[in-house]
PDB file of N, CA, C and O in Angstrom:
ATOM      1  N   UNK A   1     -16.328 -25.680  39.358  1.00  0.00           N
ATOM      2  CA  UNK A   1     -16.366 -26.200  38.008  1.00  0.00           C
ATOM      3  C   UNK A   1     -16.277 -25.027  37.026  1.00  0.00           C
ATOM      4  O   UNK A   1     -16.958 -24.026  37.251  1.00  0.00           O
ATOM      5  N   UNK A   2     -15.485 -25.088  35.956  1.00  0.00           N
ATOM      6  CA  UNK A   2     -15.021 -24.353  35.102  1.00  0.00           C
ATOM      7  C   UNK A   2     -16.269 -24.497  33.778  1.00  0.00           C
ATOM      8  O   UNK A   2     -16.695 -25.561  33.327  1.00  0.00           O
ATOM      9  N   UNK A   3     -16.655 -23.175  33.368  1.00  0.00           N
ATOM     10  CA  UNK A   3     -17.755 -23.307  32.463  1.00  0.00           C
ATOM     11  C   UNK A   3     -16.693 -23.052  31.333  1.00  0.00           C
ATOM     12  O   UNK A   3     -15.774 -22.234  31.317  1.00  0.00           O
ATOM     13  N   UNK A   4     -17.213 -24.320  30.046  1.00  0.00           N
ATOM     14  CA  UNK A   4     -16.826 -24.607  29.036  1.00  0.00           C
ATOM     15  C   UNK A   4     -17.235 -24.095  27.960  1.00  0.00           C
ATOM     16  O   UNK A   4     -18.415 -24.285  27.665  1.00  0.00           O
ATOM     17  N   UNK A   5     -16.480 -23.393  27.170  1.00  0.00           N
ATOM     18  CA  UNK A   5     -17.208 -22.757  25.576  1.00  0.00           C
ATOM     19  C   UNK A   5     -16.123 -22.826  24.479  1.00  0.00           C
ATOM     20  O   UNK A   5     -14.904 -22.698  24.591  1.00  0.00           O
ATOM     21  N   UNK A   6     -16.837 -23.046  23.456  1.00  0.00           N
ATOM     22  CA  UNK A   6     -15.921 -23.422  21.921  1.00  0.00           C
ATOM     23  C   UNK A   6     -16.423 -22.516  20.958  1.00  0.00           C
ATOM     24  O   UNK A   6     -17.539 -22.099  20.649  1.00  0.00           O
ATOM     25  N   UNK A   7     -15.279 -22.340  20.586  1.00  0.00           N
ATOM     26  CA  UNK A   7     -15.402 -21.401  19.203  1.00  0.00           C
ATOM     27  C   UNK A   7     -16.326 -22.008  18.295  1.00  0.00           C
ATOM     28  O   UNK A   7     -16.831 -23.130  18.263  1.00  0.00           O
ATOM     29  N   UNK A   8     -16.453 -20.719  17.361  1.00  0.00           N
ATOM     30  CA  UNK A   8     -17.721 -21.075  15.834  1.00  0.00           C
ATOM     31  C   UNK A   8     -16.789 -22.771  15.274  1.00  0.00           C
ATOM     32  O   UNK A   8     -17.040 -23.968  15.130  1.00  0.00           O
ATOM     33  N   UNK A   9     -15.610 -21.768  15.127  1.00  0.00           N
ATOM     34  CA  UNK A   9     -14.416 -22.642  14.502  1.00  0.00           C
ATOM     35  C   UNK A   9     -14.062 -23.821  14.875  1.00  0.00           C
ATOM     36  O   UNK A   9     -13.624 -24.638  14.065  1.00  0.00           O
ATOM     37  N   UNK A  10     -14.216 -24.104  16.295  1.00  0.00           N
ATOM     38  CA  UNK A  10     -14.633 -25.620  16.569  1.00  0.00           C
ATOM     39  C   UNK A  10     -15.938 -26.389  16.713  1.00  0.00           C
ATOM     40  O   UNK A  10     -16.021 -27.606  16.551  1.00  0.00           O
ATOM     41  N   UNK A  11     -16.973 -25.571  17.036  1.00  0.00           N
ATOM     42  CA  UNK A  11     -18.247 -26.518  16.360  1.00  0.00           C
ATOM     43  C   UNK A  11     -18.634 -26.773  15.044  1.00  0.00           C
ATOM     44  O   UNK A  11     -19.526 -27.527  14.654  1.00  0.00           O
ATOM     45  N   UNK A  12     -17.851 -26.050  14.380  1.00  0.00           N
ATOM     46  CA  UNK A  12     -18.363 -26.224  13.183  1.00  0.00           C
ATOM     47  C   UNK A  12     -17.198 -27.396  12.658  1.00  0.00           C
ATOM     48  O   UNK A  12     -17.458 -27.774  11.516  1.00  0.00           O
ATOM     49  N   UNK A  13     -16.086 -27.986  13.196  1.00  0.00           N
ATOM     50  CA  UNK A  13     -15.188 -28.928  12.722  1.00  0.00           C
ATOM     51  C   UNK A  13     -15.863 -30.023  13.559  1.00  0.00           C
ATOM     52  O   UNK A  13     -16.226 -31.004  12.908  1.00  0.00           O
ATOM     53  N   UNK A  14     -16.110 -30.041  14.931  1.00  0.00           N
ATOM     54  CA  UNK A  14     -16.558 -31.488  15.547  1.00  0.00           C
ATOM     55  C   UNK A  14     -17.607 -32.010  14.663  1.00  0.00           C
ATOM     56  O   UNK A  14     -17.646 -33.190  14.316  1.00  0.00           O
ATOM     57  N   UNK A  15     -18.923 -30.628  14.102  1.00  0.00           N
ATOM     58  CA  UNK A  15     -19.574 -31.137  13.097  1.00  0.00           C
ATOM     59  C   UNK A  15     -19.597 -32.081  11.853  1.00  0.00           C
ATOM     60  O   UNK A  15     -20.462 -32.854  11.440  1.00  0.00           O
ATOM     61  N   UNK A  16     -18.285 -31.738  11.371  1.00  0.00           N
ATOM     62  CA  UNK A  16     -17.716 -32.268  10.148  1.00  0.00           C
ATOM     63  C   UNK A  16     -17.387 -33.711  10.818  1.00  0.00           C
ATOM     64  O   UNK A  16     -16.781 -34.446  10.039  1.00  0.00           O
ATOM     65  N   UNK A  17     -17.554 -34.061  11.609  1.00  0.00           N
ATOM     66  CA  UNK A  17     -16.533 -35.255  11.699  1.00  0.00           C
ATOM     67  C   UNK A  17     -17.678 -36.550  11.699  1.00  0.00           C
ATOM     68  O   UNK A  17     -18.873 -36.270  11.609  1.00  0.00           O
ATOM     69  N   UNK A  18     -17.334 -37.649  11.780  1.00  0.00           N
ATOM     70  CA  UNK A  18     -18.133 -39.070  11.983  1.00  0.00           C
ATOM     71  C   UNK A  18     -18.201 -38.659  13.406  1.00  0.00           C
ATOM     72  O   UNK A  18     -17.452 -38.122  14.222  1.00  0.00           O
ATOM     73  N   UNK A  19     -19.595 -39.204  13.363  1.00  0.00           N
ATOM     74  CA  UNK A  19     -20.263 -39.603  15.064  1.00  0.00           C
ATOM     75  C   UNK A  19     -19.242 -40.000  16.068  1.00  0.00           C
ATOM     76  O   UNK A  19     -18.906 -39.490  17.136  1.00  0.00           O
ATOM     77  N   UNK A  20     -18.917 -40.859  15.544  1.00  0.00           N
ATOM     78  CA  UNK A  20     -17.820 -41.773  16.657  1.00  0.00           C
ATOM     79  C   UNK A  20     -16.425 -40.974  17.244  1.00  0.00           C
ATOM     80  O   UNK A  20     -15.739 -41.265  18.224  1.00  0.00           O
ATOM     81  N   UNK A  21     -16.249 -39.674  16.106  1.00  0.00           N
ATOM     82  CA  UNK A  21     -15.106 -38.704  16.659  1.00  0.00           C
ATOM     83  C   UNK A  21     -15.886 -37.854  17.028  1.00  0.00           C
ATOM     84  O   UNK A  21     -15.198 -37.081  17.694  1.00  0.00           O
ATOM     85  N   UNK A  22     -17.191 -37.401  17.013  1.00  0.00           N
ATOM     86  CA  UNK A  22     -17.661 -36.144  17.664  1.00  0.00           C
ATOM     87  C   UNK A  22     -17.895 -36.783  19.033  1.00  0.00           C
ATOM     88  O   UNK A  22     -17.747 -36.124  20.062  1.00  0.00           O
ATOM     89  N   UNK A  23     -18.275 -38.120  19.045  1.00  0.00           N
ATOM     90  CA  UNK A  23     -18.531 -38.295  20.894  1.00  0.00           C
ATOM     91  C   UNK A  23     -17.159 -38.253  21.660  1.00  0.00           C
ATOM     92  O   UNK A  23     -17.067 -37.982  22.857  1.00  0.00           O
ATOM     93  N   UNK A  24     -16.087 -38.558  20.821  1.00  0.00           N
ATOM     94  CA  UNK A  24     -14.730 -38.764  21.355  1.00  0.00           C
ATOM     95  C   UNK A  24     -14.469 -36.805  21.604  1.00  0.00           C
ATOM     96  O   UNK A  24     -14.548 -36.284  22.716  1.00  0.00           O
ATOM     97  N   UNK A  25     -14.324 -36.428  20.982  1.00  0.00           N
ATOM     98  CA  UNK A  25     -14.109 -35.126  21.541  1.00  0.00           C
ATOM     99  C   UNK A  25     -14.916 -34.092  21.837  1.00  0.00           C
ATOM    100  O   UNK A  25     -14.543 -32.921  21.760  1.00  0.00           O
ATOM    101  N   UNK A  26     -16.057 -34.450  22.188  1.00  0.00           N
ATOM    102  CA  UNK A  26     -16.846 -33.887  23.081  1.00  0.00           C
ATOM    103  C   UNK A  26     -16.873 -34.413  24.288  1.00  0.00           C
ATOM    104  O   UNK A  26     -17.276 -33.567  25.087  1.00  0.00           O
ATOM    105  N   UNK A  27     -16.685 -35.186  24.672  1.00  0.00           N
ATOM    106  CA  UNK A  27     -16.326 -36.371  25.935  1.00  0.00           C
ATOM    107  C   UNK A  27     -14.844 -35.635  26.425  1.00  0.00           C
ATOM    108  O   UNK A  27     -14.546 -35.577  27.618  1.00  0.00           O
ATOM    109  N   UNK A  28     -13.964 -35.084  25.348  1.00  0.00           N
ATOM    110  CA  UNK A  28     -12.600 -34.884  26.001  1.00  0.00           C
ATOM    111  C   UNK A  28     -12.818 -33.599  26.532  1.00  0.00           C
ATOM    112  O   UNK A  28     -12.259 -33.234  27.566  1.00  0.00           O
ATOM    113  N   UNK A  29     -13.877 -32.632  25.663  1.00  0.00           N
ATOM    114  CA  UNK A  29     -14.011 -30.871  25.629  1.00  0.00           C
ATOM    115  C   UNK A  29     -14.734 -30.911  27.213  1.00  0.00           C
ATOM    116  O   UNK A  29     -14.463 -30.133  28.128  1.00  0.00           O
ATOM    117  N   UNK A  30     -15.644 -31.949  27.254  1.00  0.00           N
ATOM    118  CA  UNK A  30     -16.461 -31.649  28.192  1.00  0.00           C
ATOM    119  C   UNK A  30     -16.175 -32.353  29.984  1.00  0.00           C
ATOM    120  O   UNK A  30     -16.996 -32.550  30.881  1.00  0.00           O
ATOM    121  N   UNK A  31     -14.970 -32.534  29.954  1.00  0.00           N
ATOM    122  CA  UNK A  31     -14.013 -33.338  30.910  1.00  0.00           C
ATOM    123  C   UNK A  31     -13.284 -32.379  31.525  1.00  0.00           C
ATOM    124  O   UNK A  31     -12.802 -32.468  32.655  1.00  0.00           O
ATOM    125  N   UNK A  32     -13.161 -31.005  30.415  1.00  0.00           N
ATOM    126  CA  UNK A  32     -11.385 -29.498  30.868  1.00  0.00           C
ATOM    127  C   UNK A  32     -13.383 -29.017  31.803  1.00  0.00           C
ATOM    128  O   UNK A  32     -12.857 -29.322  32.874  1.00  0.00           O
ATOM    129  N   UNK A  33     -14.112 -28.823  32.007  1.00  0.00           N
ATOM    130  CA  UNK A  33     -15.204 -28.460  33.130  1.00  0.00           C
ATOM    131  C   UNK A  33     -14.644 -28.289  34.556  1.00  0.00           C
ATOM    132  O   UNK A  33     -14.114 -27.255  34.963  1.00  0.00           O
ATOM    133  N   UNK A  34     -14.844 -29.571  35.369  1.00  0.00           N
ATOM    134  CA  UNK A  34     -14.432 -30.298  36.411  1.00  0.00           C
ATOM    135  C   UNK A  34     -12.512 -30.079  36.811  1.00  0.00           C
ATOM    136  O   UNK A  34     -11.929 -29.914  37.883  1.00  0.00           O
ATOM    137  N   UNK A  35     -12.100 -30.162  35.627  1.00  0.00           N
ATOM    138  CA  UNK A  35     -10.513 -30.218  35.522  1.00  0.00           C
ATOM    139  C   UNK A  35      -9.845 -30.008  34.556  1.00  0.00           C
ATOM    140  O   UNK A  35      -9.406 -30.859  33.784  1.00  0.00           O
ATOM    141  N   UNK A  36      -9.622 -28.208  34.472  1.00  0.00           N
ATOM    142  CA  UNK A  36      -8.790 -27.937  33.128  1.00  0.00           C
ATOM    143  C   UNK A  36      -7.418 -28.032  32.812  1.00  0.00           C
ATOM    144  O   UNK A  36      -6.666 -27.527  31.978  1.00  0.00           O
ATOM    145  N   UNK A  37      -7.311 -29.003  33.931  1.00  0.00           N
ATOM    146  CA  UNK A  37      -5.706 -29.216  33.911  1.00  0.00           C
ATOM    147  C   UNK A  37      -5.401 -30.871  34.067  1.00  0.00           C
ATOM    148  O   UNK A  37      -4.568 -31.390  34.810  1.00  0.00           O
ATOM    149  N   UNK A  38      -6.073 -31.352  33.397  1.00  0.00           N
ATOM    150  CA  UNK A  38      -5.716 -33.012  33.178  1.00  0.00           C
ATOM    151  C   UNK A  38      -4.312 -33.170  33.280  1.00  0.00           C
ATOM    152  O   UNK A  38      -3.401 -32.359  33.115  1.00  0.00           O
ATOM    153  N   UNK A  39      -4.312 -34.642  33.654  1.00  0.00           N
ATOM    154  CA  UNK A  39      -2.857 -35.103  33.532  1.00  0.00           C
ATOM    155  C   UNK A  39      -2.339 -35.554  32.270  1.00  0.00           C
ATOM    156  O   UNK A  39      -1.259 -36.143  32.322  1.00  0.00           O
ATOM    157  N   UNK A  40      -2.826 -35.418  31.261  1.00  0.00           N
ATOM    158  CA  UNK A  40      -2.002 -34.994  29.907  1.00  0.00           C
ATOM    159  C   UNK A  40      -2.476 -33.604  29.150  1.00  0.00           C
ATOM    160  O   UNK A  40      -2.899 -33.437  28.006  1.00  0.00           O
ATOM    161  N   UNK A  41      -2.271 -32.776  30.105  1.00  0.00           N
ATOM    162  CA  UNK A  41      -2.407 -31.790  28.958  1.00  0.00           C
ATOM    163  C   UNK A  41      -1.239 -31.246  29.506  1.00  0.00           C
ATOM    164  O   UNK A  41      -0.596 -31.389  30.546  1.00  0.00           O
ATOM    165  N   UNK A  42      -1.133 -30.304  28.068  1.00  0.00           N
ATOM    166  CA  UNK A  42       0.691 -29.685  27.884  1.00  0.00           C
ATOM    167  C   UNK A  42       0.107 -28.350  27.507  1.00  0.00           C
ATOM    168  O   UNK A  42      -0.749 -27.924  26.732  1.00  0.00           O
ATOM    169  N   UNK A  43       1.319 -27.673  28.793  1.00  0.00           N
ATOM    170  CA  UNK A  43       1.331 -26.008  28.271  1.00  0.00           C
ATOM    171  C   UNK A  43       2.551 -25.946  27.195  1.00  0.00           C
ATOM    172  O   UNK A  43       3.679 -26.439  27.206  1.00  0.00           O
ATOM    173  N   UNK A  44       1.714 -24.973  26.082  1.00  0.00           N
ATOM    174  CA  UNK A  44       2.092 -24.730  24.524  1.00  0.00           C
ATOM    175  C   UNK A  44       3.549 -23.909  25.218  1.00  0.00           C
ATOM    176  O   UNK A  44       3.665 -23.286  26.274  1.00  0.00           O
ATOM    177  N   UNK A  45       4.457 -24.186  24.237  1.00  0.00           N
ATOM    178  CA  UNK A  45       5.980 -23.549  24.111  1.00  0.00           C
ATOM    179  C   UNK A  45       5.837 -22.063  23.122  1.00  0.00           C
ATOM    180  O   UNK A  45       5.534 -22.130  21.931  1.00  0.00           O
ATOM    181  N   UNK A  46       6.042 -21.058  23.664  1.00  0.00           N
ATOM    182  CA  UNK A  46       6.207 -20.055  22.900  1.00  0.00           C
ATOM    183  C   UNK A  46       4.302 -19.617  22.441  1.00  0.00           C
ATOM    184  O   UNK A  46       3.989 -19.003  21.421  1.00  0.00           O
ATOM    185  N   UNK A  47       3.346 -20.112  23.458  1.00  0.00           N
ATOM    186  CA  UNK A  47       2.127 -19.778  23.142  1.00  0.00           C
ATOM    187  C   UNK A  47       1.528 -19.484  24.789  1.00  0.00           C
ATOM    188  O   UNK A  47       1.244 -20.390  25.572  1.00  0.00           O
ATOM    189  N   UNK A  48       1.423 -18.081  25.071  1.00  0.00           N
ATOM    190  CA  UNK A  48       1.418 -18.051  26.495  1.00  0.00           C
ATOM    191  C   UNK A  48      -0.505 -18.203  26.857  1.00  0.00           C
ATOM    192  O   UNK A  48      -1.405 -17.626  26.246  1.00  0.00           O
ATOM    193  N   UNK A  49      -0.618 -19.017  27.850  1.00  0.00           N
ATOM    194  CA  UNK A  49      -1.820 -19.390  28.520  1.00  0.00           C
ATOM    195  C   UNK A  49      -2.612 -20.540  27.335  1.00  0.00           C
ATOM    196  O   UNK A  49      -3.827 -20.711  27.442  1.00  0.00           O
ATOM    197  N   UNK A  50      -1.924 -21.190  26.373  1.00  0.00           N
ATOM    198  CA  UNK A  50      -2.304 -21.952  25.613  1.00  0.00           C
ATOM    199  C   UNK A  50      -2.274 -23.594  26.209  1.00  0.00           C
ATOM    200  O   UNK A  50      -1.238 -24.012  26.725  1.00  0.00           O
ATOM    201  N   UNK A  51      -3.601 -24.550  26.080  1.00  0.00           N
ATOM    202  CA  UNK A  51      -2.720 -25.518  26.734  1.00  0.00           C
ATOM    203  C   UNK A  51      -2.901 -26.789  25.411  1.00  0.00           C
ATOM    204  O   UNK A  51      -2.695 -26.311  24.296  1.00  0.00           O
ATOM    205  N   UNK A  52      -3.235 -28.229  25.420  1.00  0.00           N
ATOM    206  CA  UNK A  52      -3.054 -28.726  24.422  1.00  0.00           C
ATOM    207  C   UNK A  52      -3.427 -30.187  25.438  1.00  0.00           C
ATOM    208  O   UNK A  52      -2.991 -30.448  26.559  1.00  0.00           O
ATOM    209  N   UNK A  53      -4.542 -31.111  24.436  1.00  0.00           N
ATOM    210  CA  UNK A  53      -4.464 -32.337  25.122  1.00  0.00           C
ATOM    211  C   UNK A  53      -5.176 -33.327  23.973  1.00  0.00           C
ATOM    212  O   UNK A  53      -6.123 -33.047  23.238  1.00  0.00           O
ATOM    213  N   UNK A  54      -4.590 -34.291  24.037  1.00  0.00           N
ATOM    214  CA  UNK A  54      -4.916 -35.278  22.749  1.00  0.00           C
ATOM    215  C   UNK A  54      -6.012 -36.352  22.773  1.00  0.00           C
ATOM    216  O   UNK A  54      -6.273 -37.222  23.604  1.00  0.00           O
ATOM    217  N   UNK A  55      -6.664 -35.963  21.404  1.00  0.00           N
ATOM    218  CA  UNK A  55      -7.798 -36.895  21.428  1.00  0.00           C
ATOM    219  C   UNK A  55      -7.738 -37.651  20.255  1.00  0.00           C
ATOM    220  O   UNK A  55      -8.177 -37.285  19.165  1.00  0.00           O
ATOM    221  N   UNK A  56      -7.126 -38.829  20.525  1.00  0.00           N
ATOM    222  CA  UNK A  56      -6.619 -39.852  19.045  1.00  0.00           C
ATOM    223  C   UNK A  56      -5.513 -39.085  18.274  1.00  0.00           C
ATOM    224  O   UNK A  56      -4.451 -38.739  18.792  1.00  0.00           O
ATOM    225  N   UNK A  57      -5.860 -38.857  17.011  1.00  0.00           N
ATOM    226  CA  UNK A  57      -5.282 -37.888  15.891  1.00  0.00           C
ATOM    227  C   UNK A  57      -5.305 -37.004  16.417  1.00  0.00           C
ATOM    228  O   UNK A  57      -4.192 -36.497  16.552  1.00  0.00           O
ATOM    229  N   UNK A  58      -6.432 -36.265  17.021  1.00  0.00           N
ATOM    230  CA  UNK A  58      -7.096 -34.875  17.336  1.00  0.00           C
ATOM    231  C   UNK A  58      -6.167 -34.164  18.422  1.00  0.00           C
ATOM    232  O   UNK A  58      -5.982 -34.699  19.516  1.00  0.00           O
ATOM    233  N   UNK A  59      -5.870 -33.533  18.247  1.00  0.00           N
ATOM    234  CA  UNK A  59      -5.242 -32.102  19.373  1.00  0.00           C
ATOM    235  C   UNK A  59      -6.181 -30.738  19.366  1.00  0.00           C
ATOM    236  O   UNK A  59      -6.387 -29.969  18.426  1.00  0.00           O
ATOM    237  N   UNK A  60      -6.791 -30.681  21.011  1.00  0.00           N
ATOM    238  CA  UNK A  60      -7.555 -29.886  21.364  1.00  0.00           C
ATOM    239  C   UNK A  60      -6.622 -28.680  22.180  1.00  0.00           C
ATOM    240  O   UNK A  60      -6.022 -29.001  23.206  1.00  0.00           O
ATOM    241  N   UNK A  61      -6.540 -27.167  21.611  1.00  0.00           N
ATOM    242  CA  UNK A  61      -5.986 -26.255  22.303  1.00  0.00           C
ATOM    243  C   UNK A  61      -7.399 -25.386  22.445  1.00  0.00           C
ATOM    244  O   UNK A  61      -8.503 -25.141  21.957  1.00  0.00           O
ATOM    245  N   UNK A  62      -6.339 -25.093  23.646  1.00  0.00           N
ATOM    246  CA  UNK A  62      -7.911 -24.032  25.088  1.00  0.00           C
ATOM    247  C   UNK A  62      -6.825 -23.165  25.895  1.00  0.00           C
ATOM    248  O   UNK A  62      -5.597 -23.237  25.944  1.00  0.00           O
ATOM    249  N   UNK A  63      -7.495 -22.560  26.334  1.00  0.00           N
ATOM    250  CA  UNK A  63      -7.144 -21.617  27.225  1.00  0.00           C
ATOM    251  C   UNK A  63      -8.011 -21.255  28.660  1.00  0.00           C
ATOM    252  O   UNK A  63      -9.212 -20.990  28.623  1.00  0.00           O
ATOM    253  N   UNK A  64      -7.505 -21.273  29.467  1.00  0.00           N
ATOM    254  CA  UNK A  64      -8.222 -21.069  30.846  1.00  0.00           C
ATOM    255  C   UNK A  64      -8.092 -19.589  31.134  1.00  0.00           C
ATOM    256  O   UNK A  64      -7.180 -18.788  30.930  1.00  0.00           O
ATOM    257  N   UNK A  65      -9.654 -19.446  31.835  1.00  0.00           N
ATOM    258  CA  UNK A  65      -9.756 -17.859  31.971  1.00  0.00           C
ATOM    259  C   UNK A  65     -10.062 -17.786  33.399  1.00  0.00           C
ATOM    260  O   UNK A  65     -11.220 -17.526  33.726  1.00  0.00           O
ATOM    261  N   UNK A  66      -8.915 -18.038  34.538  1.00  0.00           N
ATOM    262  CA  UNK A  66      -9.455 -18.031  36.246  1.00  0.00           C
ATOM    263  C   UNK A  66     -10.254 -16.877  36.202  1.00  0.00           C
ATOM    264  O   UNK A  66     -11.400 -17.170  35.862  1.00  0.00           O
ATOM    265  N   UNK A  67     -10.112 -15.817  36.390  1.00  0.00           N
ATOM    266  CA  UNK A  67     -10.843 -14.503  36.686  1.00  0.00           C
ATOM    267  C   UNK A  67     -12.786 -15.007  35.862  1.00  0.00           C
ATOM    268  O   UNK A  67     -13.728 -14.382  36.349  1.00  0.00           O
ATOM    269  N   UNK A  68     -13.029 -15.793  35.023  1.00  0.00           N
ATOM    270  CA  UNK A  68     -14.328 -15.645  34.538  1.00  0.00           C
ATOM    271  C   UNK A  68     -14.333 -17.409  34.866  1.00  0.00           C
ATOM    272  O   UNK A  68     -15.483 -17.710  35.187  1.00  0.00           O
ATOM    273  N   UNK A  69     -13.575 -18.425  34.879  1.00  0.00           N
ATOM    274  CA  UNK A  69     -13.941 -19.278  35.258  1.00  0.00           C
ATOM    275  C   UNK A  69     -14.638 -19.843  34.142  1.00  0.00           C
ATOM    276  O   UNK A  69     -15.756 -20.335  33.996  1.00  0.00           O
ATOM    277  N   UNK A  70     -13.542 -19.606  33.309  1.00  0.00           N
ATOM    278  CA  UNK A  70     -14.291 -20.474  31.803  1.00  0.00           C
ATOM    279  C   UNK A  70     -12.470 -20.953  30.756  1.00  0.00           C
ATOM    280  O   UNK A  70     -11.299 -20.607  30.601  1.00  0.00           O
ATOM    281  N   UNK A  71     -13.318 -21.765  30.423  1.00  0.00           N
ATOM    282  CA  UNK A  71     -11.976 -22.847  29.541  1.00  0.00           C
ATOM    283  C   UNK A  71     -13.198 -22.131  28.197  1.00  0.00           C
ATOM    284  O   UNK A  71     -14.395 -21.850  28.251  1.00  0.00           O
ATOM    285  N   UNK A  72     -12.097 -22.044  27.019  1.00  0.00           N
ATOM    286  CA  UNK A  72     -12.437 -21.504  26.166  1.00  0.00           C
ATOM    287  C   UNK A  72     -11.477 -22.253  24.805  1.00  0.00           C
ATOM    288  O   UNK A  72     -10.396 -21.816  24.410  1.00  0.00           O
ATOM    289  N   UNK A  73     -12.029 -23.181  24.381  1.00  0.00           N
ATOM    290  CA  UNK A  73     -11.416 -23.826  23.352  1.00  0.00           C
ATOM    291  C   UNK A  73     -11.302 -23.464  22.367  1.00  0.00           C
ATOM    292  O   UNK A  73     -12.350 -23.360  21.730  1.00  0.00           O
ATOM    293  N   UNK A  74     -10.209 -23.129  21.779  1.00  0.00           N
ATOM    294  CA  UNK A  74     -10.501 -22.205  20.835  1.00  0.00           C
ATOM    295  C   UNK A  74      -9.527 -22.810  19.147  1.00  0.00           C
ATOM    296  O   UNK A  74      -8.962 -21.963  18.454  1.00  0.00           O
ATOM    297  N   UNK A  75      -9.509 -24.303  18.759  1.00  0.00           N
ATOM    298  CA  UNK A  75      -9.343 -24.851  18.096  1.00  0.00           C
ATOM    299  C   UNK A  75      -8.661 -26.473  18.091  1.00  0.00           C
ATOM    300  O   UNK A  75      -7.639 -26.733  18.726  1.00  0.00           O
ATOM    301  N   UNK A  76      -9.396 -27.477  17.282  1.00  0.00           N
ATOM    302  CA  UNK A  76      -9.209 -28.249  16.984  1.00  0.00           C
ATOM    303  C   UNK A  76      -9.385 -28.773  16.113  1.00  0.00           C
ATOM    304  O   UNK A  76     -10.369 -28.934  15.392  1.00  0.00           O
ATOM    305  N   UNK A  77      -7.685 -29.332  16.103  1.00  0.00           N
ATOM    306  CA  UNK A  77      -7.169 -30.063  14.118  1.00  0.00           C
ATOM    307  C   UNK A  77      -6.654 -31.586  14.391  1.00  0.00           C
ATOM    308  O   UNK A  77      -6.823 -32.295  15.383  1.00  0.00           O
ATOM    309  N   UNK A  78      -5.911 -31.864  13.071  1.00  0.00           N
ATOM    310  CA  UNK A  78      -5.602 -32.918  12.948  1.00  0.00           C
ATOM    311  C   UNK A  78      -4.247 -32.619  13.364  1.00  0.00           C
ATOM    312  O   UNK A  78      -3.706 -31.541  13.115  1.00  0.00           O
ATOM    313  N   UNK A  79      -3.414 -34.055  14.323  1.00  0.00           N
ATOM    314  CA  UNK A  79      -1.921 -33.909  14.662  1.00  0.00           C
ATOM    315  C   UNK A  79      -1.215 -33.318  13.850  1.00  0.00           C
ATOM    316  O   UNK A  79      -0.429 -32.505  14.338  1.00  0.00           O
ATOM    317  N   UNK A  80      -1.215 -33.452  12.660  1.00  0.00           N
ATOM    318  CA  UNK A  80      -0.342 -33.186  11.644  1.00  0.00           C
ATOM    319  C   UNK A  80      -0.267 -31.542  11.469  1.00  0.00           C
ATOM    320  O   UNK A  80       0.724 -30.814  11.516  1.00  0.00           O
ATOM    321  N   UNK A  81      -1.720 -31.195  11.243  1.00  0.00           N
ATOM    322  CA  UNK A  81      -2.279 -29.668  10.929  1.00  0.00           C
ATOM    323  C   UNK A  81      -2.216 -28.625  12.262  1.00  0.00           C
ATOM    324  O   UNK A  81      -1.754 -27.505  12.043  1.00  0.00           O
ATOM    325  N   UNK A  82      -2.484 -28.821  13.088  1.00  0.00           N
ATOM    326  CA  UNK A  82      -2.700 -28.059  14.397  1.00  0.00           C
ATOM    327  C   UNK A  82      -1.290 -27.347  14.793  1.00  0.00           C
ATOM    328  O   UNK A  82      -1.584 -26.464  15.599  1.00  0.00           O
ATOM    329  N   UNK A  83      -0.250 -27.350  14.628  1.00  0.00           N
ATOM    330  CA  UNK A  83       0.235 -26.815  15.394  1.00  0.00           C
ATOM    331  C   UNK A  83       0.702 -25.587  14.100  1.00  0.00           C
ATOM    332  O   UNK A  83       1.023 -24.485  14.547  1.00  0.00           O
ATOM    333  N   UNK A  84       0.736 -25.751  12.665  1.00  0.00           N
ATOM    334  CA  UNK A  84       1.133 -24.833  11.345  1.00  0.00           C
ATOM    335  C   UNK A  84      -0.180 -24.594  11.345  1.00  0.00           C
ATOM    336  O   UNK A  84      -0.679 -25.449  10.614  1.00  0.00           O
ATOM    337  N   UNK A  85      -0.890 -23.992  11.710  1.00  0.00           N
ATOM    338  CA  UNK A  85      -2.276 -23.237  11.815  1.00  0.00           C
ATOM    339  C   UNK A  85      -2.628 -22.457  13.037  1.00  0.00           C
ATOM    340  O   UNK A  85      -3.507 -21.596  13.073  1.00  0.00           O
ATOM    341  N   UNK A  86      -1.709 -22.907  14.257  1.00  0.00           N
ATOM    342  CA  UNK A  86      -1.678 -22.227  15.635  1.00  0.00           C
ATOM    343  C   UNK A  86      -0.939 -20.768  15.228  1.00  0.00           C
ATOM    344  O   UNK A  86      -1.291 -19.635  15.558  1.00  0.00           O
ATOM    345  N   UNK A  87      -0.221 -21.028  14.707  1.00  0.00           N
ATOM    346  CA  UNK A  87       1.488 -19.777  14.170  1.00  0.00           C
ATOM    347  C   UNK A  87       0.462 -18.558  13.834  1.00  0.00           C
ATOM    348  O   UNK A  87       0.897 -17.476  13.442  1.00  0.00           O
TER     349      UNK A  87
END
């Protein structure tokens, strides 16, 4: 099992959100553990070791670290916003 950690920058956005989207993507963050390679997640184009998996609106990008054995999420936005904020 892959130990899971999130940026300042994403606890402090799941914060911002209604209850009902913080259980939704904490439920998704805390799922890349067990299996950081779900069957919808997508490796990023032109973003190397980046991967990407959708939660409603929400797009969660992470990165897997085999050698430490940690998924390291390291931002989540809105569909629209996430990928002109990745750049």
């Amino acid at each position: 099992m892959y130990k899971v950690l999130v940026s300042e920058r994403v606890a402090e956005f799941i914060r911002g959100q209604t209850k009902k989207i913080q259980r939704q993507l904490v439920k998704k963050i805390k799922n890349l553990g067990p299996n950081p390679f779900p069957a919808n997640s997508v490796k990023l184009k032109g973003h190397e070791g980046l991967y990407r998996i959708v939660s409603g609106y929400y797009r969660i990008i992470y990165t897997v670290k085999h050698k430490t054995i940690t998924v390291l999420v390291l931002r989540i936005a809105h569909r629209k916003e996430v990928y002109k904020r990745l750049s």
